[in-house]
Each structure stands twice: as structure tokens, then as C-alpha cells.
NUVO-597176 format. One record per residue (C-alpha): residue number from 1; x, y, z. Coordinates in steps of 0.02 Angstrom, whole numbers. Layout:
# residues N
REC  torba  east  north  up
REC  NUM  X  Y  Z
...
***
This chain:
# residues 610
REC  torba  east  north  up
REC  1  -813  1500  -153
REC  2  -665  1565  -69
REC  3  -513  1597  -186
REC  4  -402  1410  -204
REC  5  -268  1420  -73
REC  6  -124  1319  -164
REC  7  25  1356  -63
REC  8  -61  1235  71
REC  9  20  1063  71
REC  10  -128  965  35
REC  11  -211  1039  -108
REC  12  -99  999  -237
REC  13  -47  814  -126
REC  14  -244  788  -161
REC  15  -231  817  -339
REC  16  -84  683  -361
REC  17  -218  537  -325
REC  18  -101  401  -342
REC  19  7  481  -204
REC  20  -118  549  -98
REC  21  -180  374  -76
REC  22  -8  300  -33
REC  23  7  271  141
REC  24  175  270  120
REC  25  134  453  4
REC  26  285  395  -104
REC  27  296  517  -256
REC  28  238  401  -396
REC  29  228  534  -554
REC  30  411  556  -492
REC  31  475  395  -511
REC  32  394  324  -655
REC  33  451  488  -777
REC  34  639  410  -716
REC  35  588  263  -778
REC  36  549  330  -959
REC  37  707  410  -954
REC  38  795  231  -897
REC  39  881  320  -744
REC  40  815  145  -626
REC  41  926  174  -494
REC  42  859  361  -468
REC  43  689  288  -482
REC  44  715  151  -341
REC  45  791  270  -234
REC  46  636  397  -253
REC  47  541  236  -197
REC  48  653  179  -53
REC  49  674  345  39
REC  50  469  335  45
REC  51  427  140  45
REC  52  579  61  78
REC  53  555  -106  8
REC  54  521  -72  -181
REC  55  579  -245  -264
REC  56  445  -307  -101
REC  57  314  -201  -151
REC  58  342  -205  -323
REC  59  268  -376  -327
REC  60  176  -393  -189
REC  61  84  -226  -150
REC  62  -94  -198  -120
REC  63  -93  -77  -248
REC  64  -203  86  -149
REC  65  -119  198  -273
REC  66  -202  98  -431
REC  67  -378  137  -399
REC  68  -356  317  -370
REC  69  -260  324  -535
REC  70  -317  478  -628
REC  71  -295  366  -792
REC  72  -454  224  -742
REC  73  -579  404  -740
REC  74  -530  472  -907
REC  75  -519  322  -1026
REC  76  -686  282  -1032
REC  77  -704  333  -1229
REC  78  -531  221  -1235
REC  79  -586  53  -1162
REC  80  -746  -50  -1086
REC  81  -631  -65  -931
REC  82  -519  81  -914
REC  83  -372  14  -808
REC  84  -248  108  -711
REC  85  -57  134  -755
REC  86  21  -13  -680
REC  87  121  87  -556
REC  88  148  -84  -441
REC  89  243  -178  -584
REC  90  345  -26  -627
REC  91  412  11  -449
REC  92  495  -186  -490
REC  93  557  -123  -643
REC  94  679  1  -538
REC  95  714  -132  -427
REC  96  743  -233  -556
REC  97  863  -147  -671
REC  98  936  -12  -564
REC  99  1118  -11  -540
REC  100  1225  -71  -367
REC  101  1134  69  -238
REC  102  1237  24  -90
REC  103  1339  187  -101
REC  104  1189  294  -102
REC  105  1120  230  59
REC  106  1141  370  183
REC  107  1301  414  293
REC  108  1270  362  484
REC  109  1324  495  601
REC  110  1416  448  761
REC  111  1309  358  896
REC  112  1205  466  1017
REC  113  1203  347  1161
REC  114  1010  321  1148
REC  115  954  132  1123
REC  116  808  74  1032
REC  117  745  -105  1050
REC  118  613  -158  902
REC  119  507  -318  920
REC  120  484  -403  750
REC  121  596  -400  603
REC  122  445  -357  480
REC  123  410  -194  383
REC  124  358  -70  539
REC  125  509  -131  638
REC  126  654  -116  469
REC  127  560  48  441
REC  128  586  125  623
REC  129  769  43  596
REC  130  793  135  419
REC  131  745  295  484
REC  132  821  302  669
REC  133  988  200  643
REC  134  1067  361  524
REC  135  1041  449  667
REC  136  1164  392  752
REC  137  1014  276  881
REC  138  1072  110  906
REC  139  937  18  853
REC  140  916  -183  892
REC  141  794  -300  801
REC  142  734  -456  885
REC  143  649  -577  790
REC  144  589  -772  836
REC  145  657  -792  670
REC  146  832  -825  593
REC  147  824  -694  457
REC  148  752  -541  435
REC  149  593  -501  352
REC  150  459  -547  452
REC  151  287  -622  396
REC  152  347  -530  222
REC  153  464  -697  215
REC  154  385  -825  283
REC  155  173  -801  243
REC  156  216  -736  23
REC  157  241  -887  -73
REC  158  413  -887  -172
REC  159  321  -892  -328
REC  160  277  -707  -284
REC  161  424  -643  -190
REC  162  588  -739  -205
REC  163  694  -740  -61
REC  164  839  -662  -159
REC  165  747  -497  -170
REC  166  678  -487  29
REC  167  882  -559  79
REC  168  931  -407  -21
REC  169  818  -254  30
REC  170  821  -303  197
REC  171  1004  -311  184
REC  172  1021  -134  165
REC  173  931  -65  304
REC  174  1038  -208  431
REC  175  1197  -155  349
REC  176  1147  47  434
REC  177  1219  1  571
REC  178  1075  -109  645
REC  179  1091  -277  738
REC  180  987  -375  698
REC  181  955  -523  828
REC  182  890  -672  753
REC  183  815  -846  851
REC  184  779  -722  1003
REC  185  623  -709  1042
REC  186  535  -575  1183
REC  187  442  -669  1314
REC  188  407  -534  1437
REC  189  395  -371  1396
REC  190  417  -328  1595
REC  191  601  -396  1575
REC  192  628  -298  1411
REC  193  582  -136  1495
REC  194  683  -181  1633
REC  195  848  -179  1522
REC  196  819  16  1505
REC  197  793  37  1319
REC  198  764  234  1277
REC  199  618  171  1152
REC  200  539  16  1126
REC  201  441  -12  938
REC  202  330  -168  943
REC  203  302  -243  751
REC  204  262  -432  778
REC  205  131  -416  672
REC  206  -16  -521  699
REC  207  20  -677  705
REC  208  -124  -817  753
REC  209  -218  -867  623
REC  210  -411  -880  669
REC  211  -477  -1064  672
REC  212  -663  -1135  640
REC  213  -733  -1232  772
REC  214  -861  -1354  685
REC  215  -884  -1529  720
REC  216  -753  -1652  677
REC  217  -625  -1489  708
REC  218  -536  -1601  847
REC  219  -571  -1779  765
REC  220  -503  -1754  613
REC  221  -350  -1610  648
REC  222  -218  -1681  552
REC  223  -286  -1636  403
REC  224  -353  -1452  456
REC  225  -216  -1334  435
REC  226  -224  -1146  496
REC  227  -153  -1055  315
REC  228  -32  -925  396
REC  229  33  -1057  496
REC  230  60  -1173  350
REC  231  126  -1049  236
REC  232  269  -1017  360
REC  233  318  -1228  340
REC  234  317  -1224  151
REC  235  403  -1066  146
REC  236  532  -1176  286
REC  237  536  -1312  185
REC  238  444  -1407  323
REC  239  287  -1466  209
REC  240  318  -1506  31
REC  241  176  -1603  2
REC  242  -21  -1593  11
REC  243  -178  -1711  -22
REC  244  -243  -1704  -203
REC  245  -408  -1639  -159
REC  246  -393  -1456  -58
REC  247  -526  -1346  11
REC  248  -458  -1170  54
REC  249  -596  -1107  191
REC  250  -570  -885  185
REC  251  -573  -759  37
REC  252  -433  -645  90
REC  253  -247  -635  8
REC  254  -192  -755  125
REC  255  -315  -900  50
REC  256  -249  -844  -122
REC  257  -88  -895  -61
REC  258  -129  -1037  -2
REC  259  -238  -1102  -154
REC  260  -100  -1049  -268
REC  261  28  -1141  -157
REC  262  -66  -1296  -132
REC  263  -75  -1314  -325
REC  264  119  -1316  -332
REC  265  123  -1455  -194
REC  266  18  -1581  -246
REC  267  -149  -1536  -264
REC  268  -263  -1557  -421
REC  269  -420  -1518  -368
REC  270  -404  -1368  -251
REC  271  -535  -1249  -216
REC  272  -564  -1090  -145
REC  273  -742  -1088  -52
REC  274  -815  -926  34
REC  275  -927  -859  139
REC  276  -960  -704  38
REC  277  -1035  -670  -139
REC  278  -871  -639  -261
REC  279  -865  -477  -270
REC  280  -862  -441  -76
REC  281  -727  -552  -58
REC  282  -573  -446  42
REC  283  -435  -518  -68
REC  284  -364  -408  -201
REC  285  -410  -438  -372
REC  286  -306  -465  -463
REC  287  -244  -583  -336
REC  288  -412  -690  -376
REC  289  -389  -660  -567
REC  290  -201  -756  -551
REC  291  -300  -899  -437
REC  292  -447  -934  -567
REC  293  -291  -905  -701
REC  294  -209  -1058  -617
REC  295  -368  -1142  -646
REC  296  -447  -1124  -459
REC  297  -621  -1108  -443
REC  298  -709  -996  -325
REC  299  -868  -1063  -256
REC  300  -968  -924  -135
REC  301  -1121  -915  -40
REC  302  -1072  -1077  59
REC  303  -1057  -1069  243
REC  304  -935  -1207  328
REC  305  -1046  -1318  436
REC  306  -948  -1480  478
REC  307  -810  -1559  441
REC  308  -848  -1742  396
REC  309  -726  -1862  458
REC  310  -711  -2079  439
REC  311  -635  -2143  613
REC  312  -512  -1987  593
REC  313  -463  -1959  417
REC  314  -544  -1804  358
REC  315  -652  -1845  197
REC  316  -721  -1679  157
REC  317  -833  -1535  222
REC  318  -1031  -1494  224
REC  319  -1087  -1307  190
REC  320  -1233  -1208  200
REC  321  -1313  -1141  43
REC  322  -1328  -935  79
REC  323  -1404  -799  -6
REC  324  -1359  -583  25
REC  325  -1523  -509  80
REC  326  -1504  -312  119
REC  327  -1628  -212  262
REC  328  -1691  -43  218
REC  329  -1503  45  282
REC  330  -1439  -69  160
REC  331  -1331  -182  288
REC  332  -1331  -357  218
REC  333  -1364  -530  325
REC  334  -1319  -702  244
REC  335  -1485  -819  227
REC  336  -1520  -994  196
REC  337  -1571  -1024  17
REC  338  -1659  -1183  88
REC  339  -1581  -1276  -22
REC  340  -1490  -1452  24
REC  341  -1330  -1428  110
REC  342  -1170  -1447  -19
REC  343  -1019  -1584  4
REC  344  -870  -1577  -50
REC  345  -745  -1705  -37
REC  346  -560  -1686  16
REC  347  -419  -1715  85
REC  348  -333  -1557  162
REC  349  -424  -1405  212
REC  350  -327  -1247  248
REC  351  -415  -1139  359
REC  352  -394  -950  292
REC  353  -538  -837  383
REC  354  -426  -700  452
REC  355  -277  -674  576
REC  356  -281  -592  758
REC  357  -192  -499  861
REC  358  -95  -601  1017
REC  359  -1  -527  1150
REC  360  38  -663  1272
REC  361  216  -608  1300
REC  362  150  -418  1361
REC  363  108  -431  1552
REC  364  -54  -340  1575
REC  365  -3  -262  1751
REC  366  166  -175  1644
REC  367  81  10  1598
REC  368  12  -51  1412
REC  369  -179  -47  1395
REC  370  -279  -154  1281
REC  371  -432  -115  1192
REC  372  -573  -252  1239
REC  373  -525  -314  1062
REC  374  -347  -342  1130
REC  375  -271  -209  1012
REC  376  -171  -93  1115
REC  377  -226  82  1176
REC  378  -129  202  1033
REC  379  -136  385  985
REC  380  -165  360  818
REC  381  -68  483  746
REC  382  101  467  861
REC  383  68  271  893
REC  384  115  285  1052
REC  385  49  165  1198
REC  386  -16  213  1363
REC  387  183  187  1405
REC  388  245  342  1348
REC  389  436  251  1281
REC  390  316  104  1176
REC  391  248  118  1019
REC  392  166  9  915
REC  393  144  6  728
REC  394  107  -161  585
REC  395  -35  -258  593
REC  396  36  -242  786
REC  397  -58  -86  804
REC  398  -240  -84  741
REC  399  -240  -243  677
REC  400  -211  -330  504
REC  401  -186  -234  353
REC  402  -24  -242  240
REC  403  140  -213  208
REC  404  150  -25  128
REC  405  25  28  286
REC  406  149  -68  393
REC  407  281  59  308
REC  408  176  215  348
REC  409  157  147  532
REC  410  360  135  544
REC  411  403  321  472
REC  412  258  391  573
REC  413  336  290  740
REC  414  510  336  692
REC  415  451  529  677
REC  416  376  505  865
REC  417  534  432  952
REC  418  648  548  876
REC  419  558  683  951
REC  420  508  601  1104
REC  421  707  568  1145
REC  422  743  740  1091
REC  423  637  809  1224
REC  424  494  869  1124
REC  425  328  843  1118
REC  426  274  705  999
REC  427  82  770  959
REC  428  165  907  850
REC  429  173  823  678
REC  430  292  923  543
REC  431  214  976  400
REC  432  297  905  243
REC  433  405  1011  128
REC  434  324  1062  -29
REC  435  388  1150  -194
REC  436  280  1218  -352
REC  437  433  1221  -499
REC  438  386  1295  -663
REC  439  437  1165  -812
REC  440  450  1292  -956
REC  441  595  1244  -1062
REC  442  514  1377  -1195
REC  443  376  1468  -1269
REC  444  281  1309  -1286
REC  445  408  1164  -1237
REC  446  404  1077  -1063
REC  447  520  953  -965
REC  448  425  825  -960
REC  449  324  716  -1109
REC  450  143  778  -1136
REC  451  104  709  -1249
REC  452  -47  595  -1210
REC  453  -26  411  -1270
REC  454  -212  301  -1306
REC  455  -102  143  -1244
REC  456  -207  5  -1154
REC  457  -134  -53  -989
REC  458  9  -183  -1031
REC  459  8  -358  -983
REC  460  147  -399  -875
REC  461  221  -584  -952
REC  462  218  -753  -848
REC  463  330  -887  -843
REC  464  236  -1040  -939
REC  465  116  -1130  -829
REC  466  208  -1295  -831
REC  467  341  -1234  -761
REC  468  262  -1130  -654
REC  469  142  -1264  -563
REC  470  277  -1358  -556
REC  471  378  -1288  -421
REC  472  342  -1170  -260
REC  473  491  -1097  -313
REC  474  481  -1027  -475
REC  475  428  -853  -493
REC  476  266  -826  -606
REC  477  275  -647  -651
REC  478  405  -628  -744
REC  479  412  -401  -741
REC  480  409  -291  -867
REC  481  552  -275  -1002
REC  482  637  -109  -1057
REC  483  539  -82  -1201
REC  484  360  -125  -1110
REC  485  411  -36  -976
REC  486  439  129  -1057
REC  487  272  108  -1146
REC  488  186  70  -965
REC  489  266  221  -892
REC  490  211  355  -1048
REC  491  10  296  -991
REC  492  54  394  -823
REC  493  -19  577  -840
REC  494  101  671  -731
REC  495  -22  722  -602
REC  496  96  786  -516
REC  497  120  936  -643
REC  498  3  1045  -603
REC  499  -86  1185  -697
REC  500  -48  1335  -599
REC  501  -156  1503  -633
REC  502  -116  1688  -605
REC  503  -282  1784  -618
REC  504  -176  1964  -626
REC  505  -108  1923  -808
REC  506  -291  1836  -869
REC  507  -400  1921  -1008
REC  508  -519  1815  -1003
REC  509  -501  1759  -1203
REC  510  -572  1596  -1142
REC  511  -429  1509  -1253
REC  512  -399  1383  -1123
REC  513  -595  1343  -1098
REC  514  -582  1300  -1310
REC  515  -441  1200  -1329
REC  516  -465  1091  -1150
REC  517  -493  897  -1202
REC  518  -597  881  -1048
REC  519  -704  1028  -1024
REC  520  -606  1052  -869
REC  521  -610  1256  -860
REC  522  -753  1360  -835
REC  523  -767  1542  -825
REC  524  -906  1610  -725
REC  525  -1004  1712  -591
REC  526  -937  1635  -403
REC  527  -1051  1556  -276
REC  528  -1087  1422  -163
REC  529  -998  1247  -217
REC  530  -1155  1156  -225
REC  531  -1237  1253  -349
REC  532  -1074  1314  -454
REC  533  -1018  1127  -499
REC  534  -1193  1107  -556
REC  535  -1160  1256  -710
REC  536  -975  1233  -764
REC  537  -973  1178  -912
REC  538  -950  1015  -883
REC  539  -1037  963  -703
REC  540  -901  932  -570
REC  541  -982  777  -502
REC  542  -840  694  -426
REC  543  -869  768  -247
REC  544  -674  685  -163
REC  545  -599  811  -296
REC  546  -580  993  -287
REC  547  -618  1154  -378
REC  548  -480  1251  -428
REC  549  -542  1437  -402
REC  550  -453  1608  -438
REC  551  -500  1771  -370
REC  552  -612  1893  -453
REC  553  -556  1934  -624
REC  554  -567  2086  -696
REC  555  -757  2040  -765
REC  556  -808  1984  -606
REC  557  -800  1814  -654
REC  558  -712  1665  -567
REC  559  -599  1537  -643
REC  560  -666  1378  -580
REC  561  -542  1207  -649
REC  562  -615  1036  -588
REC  563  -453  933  -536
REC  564  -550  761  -548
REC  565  -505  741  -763
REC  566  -381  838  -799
REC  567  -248  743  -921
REC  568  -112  887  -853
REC  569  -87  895  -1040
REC  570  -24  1104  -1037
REC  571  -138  1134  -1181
REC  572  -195  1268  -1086
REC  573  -54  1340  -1046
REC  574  26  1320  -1218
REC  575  -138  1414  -1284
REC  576  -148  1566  -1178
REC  577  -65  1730  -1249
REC  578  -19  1795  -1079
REC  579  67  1665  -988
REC  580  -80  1649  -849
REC  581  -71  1473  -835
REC  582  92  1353  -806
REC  583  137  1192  -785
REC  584  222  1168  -627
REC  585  292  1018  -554
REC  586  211  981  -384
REC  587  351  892  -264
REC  588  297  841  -81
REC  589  436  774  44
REC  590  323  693  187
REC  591  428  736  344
REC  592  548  588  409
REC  593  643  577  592
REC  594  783  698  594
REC  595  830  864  613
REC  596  711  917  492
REC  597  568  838  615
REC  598  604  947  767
REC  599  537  1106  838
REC  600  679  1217  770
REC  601  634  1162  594
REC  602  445  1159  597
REC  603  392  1339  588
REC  604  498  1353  389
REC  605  434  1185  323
REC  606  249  1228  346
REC  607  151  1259  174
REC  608  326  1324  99
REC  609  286  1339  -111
REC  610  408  1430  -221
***
């Protein structure tokens, strides 16, 4: 193997997991150490400059970052279920209990006379406005809506994600300068282009809701809702009540919002029923833990066949008993059981089986191609369309997916235009800025807590289920405290301090390889990757991780350090006699629109490391 190149960006990106799998890449080690330290308002600004709606995403993200955790692989000697840090809940702990942030927003510099029209007041839209309006663009937000937010505001229930805290963070991206133009909605995107905007960003998100067309569909309609559509009149105050008995057709997040808000509107026997076994359900899972917490069942296997109807009124639903039955390439088909067909009686059924893109108000004969999926025609790296001046980004662009990828989208766009209007071309993609900082405070003393702690993932407290249920209003989490929350952020492992190794002051006393918890370092003849994570001395097996290799040393040997279990402890560092390994703080700044993005600054940002 060829000697570890860690000046490049990536490596040491790859090695912060939790980042790396971040759309959004926001710098989670970072933010949670501020945390410890009780400095929230730093902490929430670490998150906004990256995600831009942390008190959003603190309660409702989808979490990529938790999986990837570092902390699930190496507590398996700690717990039957080894569970990440909670890195969601704590990013609502900044937002939370930071201080007034309004004076750290950034300056706006004077206006450069270039106009940017945005469709959509969701995430990808207040993202390209956060990022362009500073800039002195004068950006404008249209929205069918009165106030900003998007499907963020009108499809999560308020018992997730109060209005107070969307009114808020959307607040501060508006008050940059941005107007925002509510109850105006785009009905031809001919006459939009015709009003010569420099840029045009289209985040409507995707907003029809599929239906099921089964017998008795038509005959019995007024009591077959479609869920995103009926999520936007609760959270309107238009419906405030629902039949007792409720069937939630879908297993997405979506029909976890609806179960959970049909309990709080009437309904006492409200079920979620699927066509998928449990565990290939697409909703999160903790988000089907809270809806079997609130004492929903989850019945699977059953296919919708009809619903059954008396002179109009809906009365309930037949299914289809189904089994998973996998062919030899292991794809899997649903199959009759044989069994008799299942009833279930109700009196509301909201229809949850995925949304869809819809682009009735973009003429086909304007310049924008569509897939034959009716997605539009995007680079997928720029998002731009087949109109050079119209991007896309959301659930907009390649369909539905969620709000931190919506985020992504929106820097990624915002990165594009700016160059675009500055003349440049918008394929080149700035490589982030990087630093490697030593954190030697002394012989053996760091800046930052290594102490490993054997802590089990805390249990973020609910409000009581009485009066939880009993309002759609009422928040159930109730976040993290000071106390818990300091405990919650010591379980993070600081993956972004990285063991650093300098072969030239090595003498290969094999200290390190001794006092390593994990059997991370090896030393050892070199050759081909295959073969040498087979003989370390414990087997690298983890493939999406890599090996950490030095150059020859002066035995001929190789260091070779598997990144996958590494507790970034600095035992090895605080063992070796010569100071050839350090602990080094990794910090990435993904590349937003600016100065920073264009041609003149490229060539010095490109695998910098000091």
C-alpha cells in the first residue's frame, strides 16, 4: 500500500463518520465539545453556518449522522444494543439554551444589482437565501403560503416542531435582507422568466401526495384523506377532529405523523397498516418506536384491496394477507399467504404511500427538460436545469428525501449561482478548507476531554402522556437538561481529533501497539490491502474505513492504523517516547457562495493542512 496521503481533504472528513455522512457535512465533534463546555450559542452557530435550521433539525432530523456514529461499533462489550451519541437531541440543546444570536448573523454588503427569484419558502429555497442575500443578491421568496417555512410548517405536527421555533429560525435568514412574498403563488414559469430574474432556484418541494385507487375510492371519499394534504389542515387549524377508528395506509415518516396526530384528534383505535414486513418499513425508527410508544400498533404484510363502503359512509378496508419470498439475486416479491383476506373496521383512513413530484405551473415548451419520471433534467453536482439561469434543489430536484438533504441541495445551488453570475464556470466545485491543529497543552495533557466515559445513551424526557394525547399542540419531547446534556455530549469520541503519525521520529518500541484499547496499530511488512488487513493484529474488516499507512520505517516495516475503532483516546500518543504520534484536531470548512468560492480563491483552498 501506498504511503496514507492525509493532507487530502477527504481522508481525515472520512474518518469523522458522523460528519462525513452529513449532507449538510456540519462539524458535529465541533459542536457538541461546546456543548460540554456550556458555550450554546457558539455551538448553534457552528450548526447554523452548516445546517441552518438547528432548533428544526434538532427535533426533527433524519438523523444520517447517528448510524455512522463511531460510538454504535465500539460498545459492543458495553451494551446488547450499542447506541449512538444522540447528536440530533444535542444540536436542540444549543438551540435551546444559547443566548440572543441576532448580532452574530453576518453583515450584508451593499446590493450588487443581481436579482434572484426562489420558488418555495422551504429549506432549499431559505438556504439559497442564507447564503446569496450577504452577498449583497437581492433575493425574493415566493411561497403559496403566508409564512415562511414551507412543508417544514405545515406537514411536522406541533407536537414535534412548535411553530415558535420554525417563526424564529426562519426569521433570521428573512431579516438578511430577503423579501419574502407570502400568498403569491408562481403559475407560469414562462411569465417568471419573462420578468428577467439573474437566477431562478425552484424549492416547492414535492407536493401531491400519491392516492390508492381501489374500489369504493370514489364512493366513499369523504372519509379517505391523502396524509400530506391533511397534515397541512390540522397544522391550519382547518380539521380538529377525526373518526374514532383510523387506518393510516403507508409506512413512511409521513404516516407516523399522521398516526401520532390522529391520536391527538380523536381517535382511539388508530392503526398503522403496511405493505412491508416491519423492518423494511422507510420510516425512521425511532419515529415508529414514539408511534407503538403512543400505543399504535403496526400491522404488516397486508396489502390494501378495497375499501368497503355502506351507501357512502366508509366502514372499513379489506387487505390481502402477504408473505416476503426472495429469488436467487435476493430481490424480494410480496406473495399471497392464501390465507382469508383481513377487515378492519373504520372510520377515517389517511392515505400515506408516498408523495410525487408535480410541475403543472412549468410550461414544457420553456427550455426545462423532464425526466420520463417528471423530475427535471439536473447536473447533479451544480443542480442546474437544462436552462442554464434555473436550478433546482429539495425534494424539487430528485425527488423526496428530507430536510438536512434539502439543506445540502440549497448551499450546493447557492455555490452554482454565485459563480454562474460571476462569470465563471459552475462545474468547478471548490475544494473545502481544511486544517490539522496539534492539541498538546503538555507533555501528556490535551485540549480536549479524553477521557472515555462507559455512559449508555441517555433518554431524552417526555411530557406525560395525558397531556400529551391530549392536545396537537403540546410538544412531547421535552430536550435534554444541562446536566443530561453534558453527560450526552462526554459519550462523543472526538473523531474529529485525529492521531497523526510522523514515521521520521518512530523507533519502532511498539509502545503504542501495547497500550491501544482496540488493537488498532499494527507494525508490519507492506503489501496489497487485501491481504495486509487480513494479518494486523486485529483484522481490519470494516472495508468503508481506511488504513492509516506510513512510509517505510527504518526496519522496513509499515505502520498500518485501522480508522474504523479507534476511541481517538491519545493513549498512543501519550505513550510514545518520541513524540511520533499527535493528536490533532481535524477542522473541515465545506466551501459556501462567496469570494472564497471563485476562481481566484480555488487554487489556495485545495487540500491546504497545517
Amino acid at each position: 500500500m501506498q504511503r496514507t496521503d492525509i493532507a487530502n481533504p477527504a481522508y481525515f472528513h472520512k474518518v469523522v463518520d458522523c460528519q462525513y455522512a452529513c449532507p449538510a457535512h456540519t462539524p458535529v465533534p465541533e459542536y457538541i465539545r461546546l456543548i460540554a463546555q456550556r458555550r450554546y450559542g457558539d455551538a448553534y452557530m457552528v450548526n447554523w453556518v452548516s445546517n441552518v435550521f438547528p432548533g428544526i433539525l434538532g427535533r426533527t432530523c433524519d438523523r444520517p449522522c447517528e448510524p455512522a456514529c463511531r460510538r454504535g461499533r465500539v460498545e459492543e462489550s458495553n451494551a446488547n444494543k450499542p447506541e449512538p451519541v444522540a447528536i440530533c437531541r444535542l444540536k436542540r440543546v444549543a438551540a435551546d439554551m444559547k443566548e440572543d444570536v441576532r448580532a452574530r448573523m453576518p453583515a450584508i454588503e451593499p446590493r450588487n444589482g443581481k436579482r434572484i427569484a426562489c420558488i418555495g419558502a422551504g429549506p432549499a429555497s431559505l438556504t439559497v437565501a442564507r447564503d446569496l442575500a450577504p452577498l449583497g443578491y437581492e433575493v425574493t421568496v415566493f411561497d403559496e403560503g403566508t409564512q415562511a417555512g414551507g412543508f417544514m410548517r405545515t406537514q411536522i405536527p406541533h407536537f414535534r416542531l412548535p411553530e415558535s421555533v420554525i417563526d424564529e429560525e426562519t426569521g433570521y435568514i428573512l431579516d438578511l435582507g430577503v423579501e419574502f412574498r407570502g400568498g403569491e403563488r408562481i403559475d407560469s414559469m414562462k411569465a417568471l422568466m419573462a420578468q428577467d430574474w439573474d437566477a431562478i432556484f425552484v424549492g416547492c418541494g414535492a407536493p401531491r401526495g400519491r392516492d390508492l385507487d381501489l374500489p369504493g375510492r370514489q364512493e366513499a371519499a369523504a372519509s379517505i384523506h391523502i396524509g400530506i394534504d391533511w397534515l397541512a389542515s390540522v397544522s391550519f387549524g382547518h380539521i380538529t377532529r377525526i373518526g374514532e377508528r383510523v387506518i393510516v395506509l403507508g409506512g413512511g415518516n409521513t404516516a407516523m405523523d399522521c398516526c401520532r396526530s390522529a391520536r391527538r384528534l380523536g381517535g382511539s383505535d388508530v392503526k398503522v397498516i403496511v405493505r412491508s414486513g416491519f423492518e423494511e418499513m422507510k420510516a425512521s425508527p425511532w419515529e415508529k418506536e414514539d408511534a407503538q410508544h403512543e400505543g399504535i400498533p403496526i400491522i404488516n404484510f397486508h396489502v390494501p384491496k378495497a375499501f368497503v363502503h355502506e351507501n357512502g359512509r366508509l366502514v372499513g378496508m379489506r387487505f390481502e394477507i402477504v408473505r416476503a419470498q426472495y429469488d436467487a439475486q435476493g430481490r424480494r416479491s410480496l406473495v399471497p399467504t392464501g390465507e382469508p383476506e383481513a377487515f378492519f373496521e373504520c372510520d377515517d383512513v389517511l392515505v400515506a404511500v408516498g408523495q410525487e413530484n408535480a410541475f403543472p405551473w412549468i410550461e414544457r415548451d420553456c427550455g426545462i427538460h423532464f425526466d420520463k419520471s417528471g423530475l427535471p433534467v439536473l447536473d447533479k453536482r451544480s443542480f442546474q436545469s437544462t436552462v442554464p439561469n434555473v436550478f433546482f434543489g429539495g425534494d424539487a430536484a430528485f425527488g423526496p428525501k428530507n430536510i438536512i438533504e434539502a439543506v445540502a441541495h440549497g448551499h450546493e445551488a447557492a455555490v452554482s449561482i454565485d459563480r454562474l453570475l460571476n462569470g465563471e464556470p459552475i462545474e468547478v466545485r471548490p475544494a473545502p478548507m481544511t486544517n490539522l491543529m496539534s492539541q498538546k497543552m503538555g507533555i501528556h495533557e490535551w485540549s480536549y476531554d479524553n477521557d472515555i466515559t462507559n455512559d449508555l445513551r441517555y433518554k431524552v424526557p417526555w411530557a406525560k402522556a395525558e397531556k400529551a394525547l391530549a392536545s396537537i399542540r403540546v410538544e412531547v419531547e421535552l430536550g435534554f437538561d444541562a446536566a443530561t446534556a453534558f453527560k450526552e455530549a462526554e459519550r462523543c469520541l472526538n473523531c474529529d481529533v485525529q492521531t497523526v503519525f510522523t514515521e521520521v521520529a518512530c523507533i519502532e518500541c511498539d509502545a503504542c501497539v501495547d497500550i491501544c484499547p482496540m488493537d488498532c496499530i499494527s507494525f508490519t511488512a507492506n503489501g496489497e490491502e487485501a491481504e495486509l488487513r487480513q494479518r494486523l493484529k486485529a483484522p481490519a474488516l470494516n472495508l468503508a474505513q481506511d488504513l492509516y499507512v506510513s512510509g517505510g520505517l527504518k526496519t522496513g516495516r509499515v505502520m498500518v492504523k485501522d480508522e474504523d475503532v479507534c476511541l481517538h483516546c491519545g493513549l498512543c500518543a501519550e505513550r510514545c517516547p518520541t513524540g511520533a504520534w499527535d493528536m490533532q484536531k481535524f477542522l473541515i470548512e465545506m466551501t459556501h457562495a462567496g469570494p472564497q468560492a471563485r476562481d481566484a480563491h480555488v487554487a489556495p483552498r485545495q487540500g491546504v493542512a497545517a
